[in-house]
C-alpha positions as CSV (number, residue, x, y, z in Angstrom):
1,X,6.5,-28.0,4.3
2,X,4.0,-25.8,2.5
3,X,5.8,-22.8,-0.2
4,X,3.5,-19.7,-0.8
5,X,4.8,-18.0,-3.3
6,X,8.2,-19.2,-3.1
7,X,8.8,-18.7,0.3
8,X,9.1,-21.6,2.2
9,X,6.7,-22.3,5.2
10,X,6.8,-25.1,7.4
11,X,4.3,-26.2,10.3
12,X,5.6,-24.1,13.8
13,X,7.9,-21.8,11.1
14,X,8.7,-18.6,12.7
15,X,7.9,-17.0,9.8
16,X,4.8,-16.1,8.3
17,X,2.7,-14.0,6.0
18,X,0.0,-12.3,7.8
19,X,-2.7,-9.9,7.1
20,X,-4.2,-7.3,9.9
21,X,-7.1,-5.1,9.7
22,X,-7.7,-2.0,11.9
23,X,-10.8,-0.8,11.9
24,X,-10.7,3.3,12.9
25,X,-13.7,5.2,13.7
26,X,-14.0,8.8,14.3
27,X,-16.0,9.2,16.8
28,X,-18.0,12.4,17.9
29,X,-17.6,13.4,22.0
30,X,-20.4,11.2,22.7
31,X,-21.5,8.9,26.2
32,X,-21.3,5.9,24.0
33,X,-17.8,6.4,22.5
34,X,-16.0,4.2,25.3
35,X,-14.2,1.2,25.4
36,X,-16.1,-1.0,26.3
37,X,-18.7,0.0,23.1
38,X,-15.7,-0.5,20.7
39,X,-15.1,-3.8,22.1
40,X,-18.2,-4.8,21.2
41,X,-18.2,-3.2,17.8
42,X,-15.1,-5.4,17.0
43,X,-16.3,-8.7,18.2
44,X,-19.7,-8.3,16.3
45,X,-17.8,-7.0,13.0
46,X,-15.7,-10.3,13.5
47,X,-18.6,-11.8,13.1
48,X,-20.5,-10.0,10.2
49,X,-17.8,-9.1,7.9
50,X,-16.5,-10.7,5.3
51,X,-13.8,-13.3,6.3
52,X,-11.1,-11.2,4.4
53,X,-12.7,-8.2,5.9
54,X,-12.6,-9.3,9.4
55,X,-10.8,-6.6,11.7
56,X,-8.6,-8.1,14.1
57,X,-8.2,-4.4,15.9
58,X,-10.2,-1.3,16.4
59,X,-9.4,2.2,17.5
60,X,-11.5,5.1,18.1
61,X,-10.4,8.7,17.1
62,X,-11.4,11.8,18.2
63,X,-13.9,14.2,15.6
64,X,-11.4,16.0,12.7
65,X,-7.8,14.4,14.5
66,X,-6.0,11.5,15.1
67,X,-5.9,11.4,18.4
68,X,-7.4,9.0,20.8
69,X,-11.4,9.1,20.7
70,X,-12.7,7.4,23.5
71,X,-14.9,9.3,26.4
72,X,-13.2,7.3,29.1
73,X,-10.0,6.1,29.6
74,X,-8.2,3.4,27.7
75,X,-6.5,1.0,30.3
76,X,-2.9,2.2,28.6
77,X,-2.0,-1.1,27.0
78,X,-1.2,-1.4,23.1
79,X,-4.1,-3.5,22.8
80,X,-6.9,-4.5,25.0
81,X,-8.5,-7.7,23.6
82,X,-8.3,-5.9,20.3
83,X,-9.0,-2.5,21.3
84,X,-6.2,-0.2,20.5
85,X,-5.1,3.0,22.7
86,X,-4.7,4.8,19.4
87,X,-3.7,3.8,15.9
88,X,0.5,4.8,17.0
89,X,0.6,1.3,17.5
90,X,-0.8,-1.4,16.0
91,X,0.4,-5.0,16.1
92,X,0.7,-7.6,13.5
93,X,-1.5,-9.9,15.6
94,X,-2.7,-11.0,19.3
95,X,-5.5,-10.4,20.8
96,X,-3.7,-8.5,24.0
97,X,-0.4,-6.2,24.1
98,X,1.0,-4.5,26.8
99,X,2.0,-1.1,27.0
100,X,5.7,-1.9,26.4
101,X,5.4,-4.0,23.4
102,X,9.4,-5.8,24.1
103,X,8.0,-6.6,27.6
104,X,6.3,-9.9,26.2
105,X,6.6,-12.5,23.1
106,X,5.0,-11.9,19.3
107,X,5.4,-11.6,16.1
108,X,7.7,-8.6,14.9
109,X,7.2,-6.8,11.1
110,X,10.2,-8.1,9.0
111,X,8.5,-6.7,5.8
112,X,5.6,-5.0,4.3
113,X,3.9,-6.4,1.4
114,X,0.6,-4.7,0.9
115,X,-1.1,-2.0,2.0
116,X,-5.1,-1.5,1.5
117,X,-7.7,1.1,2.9
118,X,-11.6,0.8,2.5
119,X,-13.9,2.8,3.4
120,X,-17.2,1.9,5.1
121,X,-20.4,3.4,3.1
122,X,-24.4,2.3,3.3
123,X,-25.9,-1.0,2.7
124,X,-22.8,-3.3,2.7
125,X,-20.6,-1.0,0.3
126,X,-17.4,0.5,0.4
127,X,-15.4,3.2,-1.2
128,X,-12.0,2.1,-2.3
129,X,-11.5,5.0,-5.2
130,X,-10.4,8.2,-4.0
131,X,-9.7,7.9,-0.3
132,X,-6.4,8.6,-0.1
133,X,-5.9,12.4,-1.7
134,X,-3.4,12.2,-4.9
135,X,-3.7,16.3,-6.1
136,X,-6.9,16.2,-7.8
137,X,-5.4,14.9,-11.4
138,X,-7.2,11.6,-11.8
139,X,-3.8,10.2,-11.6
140,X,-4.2,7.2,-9.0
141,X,-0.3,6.7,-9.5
142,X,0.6,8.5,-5.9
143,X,-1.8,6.4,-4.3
144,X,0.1,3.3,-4.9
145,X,2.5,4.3,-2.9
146,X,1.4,3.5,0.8
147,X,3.1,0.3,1.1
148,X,6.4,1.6,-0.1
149,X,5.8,4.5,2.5
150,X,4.6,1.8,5.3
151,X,8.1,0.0,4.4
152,X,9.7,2.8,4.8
153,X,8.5,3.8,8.4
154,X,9.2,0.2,9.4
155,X,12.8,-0.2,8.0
156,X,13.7,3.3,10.0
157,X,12.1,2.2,12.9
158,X,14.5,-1.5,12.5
159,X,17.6,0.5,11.8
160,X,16.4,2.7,14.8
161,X,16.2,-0.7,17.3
162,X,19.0,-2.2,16.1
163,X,21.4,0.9,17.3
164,X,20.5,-1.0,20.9
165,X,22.6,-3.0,22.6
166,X,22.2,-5.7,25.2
167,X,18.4,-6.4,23.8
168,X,17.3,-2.7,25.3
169,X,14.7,-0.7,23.1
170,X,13.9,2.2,21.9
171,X,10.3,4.0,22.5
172,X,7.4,3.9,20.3
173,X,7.5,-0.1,20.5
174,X,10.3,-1.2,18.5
175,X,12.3,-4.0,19.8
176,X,15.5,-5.7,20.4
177,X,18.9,-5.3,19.6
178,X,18.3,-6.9,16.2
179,X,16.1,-4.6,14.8
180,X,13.2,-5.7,15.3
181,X,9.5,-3.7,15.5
182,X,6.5,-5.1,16.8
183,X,4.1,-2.0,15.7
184,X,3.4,0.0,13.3
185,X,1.6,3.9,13.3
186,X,-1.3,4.1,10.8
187,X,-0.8,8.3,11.2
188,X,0.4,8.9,7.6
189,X,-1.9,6.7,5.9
190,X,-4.9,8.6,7.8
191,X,-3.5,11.9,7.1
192,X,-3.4,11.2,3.2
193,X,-6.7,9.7,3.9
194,X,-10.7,11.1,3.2
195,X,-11.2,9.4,6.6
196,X,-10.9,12.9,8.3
197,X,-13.3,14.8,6.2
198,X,-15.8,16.3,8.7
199,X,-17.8,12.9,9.1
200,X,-18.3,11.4,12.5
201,X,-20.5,8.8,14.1
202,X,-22.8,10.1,17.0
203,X,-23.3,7.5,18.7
204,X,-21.8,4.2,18.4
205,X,-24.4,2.8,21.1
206,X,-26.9,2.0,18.0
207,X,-24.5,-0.7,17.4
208,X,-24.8,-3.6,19.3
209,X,-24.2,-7.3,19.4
210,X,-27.0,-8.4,17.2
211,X,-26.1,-5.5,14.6
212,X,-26.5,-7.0,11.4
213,X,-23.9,-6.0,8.6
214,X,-25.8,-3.3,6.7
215,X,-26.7,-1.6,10.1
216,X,-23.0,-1.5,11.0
217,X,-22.6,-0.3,7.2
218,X,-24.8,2.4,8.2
219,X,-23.9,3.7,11.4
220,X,-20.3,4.0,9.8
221,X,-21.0,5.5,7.0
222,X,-17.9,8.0,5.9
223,X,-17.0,7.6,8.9
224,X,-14.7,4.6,9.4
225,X,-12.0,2.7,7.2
226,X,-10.6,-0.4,7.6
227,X,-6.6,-0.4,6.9
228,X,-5.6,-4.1,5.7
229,X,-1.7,-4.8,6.2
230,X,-0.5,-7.7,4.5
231,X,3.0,-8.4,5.7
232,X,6.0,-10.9,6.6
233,X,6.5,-11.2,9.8
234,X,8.5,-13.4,12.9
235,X,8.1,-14.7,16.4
236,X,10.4,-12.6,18.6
């Protein structure tokens, strides 16, 4: 038995810490900004980011709002091999979830540790300072607070489930008669965010799947972040 920071791990534990990225793009109304394209933006960013960096999910969203992005349709699932219908929902990991996230077995949010946002600029850079909006004081202080706020959404939406008896659920993917929530919505932290500021990719065809980093970098440029959630979470 392993102990990470005094919690106590061992091998097939149903607990665990875990750490998701999202990658979300805005996207302009262009031919390439399908599903298919993101897909393959993902699995080569698996491949050329930084291990720590590495998104395990992307989302595409539409030019100034947070709604879904993509020219053609999403197949409706919570995640398609990574590919998210919108960033409502995101997992804490798997590669695949079905529209009704109770309707199948993974890991469920217990609690939220850390919250981080970075994003994308030229030539492998990122901005970190400054994304999320704090009232123009220089006072970073108010953007500390995203995890607390993350917390928050997630102990609502576990008080919300566990008012269900009999193992039912409630909408918006939360789980179980114990409480338990299998996504999270990114909406807040994008709202607060200088993700929306009038940037937008396109075309996301110039990325492909021999794109090396700094040509991802590129293309992206102030227009994509990548949320990191590092959180505790359980097999349901």
């Amino acid at each position: 038995m392993g102990s990470i920071g005094g919690l106590d791990v061992a091998y097939g534990a149903n607990t665990q810490l875990c750490q998701t990225n999202t990658l979300i793009i805005e996207a302009a109304d262009h031919a390439n900004a399908t599903v298919a394209q993101a897909a393959i933006i993902l699995s080569r960013c698996k491949e050329v980011f930084p291990s720590s960096l590495k998104p395990d999910y992307i989302a595409l969203v539409a030019n100034g709002a947070l709604t879904e992005g993509y020219k053609d349709a999403h197949n409706g699932d919570i995640s398609d091999n990574g590919v998210l219908k919108d960033i409502t929902a995101v997992p804490v990991a798997g590669n695949s979830m079905g529209s009704v996230a109770t309707s199948q077995r993974a890991l469920a949010y217990d609690h939220i540790l850390n919250v981080g946002m970075l994003q994308l600029n030229t030539n492998n850079t990122g901005v970190a300072d400054d994304l999320f909006t704090d009232g123009g004081d220089g006072d970073d202080t108010s953007e500390m607070t995203y995890a607390s706020d993350l917390q928050g959404q997630l102990m609502a939406a576990q008080m919300s489930a566990g008012n269900y008896t009999s193992g039912a659920s409630s909408t918006h993917a939360v789980g179980g008669a114990n409480g338990r929530v299998m996504t999270l919505s990114l909406s807040a932290l994008l709202t607060d965010s200088a993700l929306l500021g009038g940037t937008q990719v396109a075309d996301l065809g110039v990325i492909t799947k021999t794109s090396t980093l700094d040509a991802i970098n590129d293309a992206l440029t102030g227009a994509a972040a990548l949320v990191s959630i590092t959180s505790i979470a359980s097999l349901v």
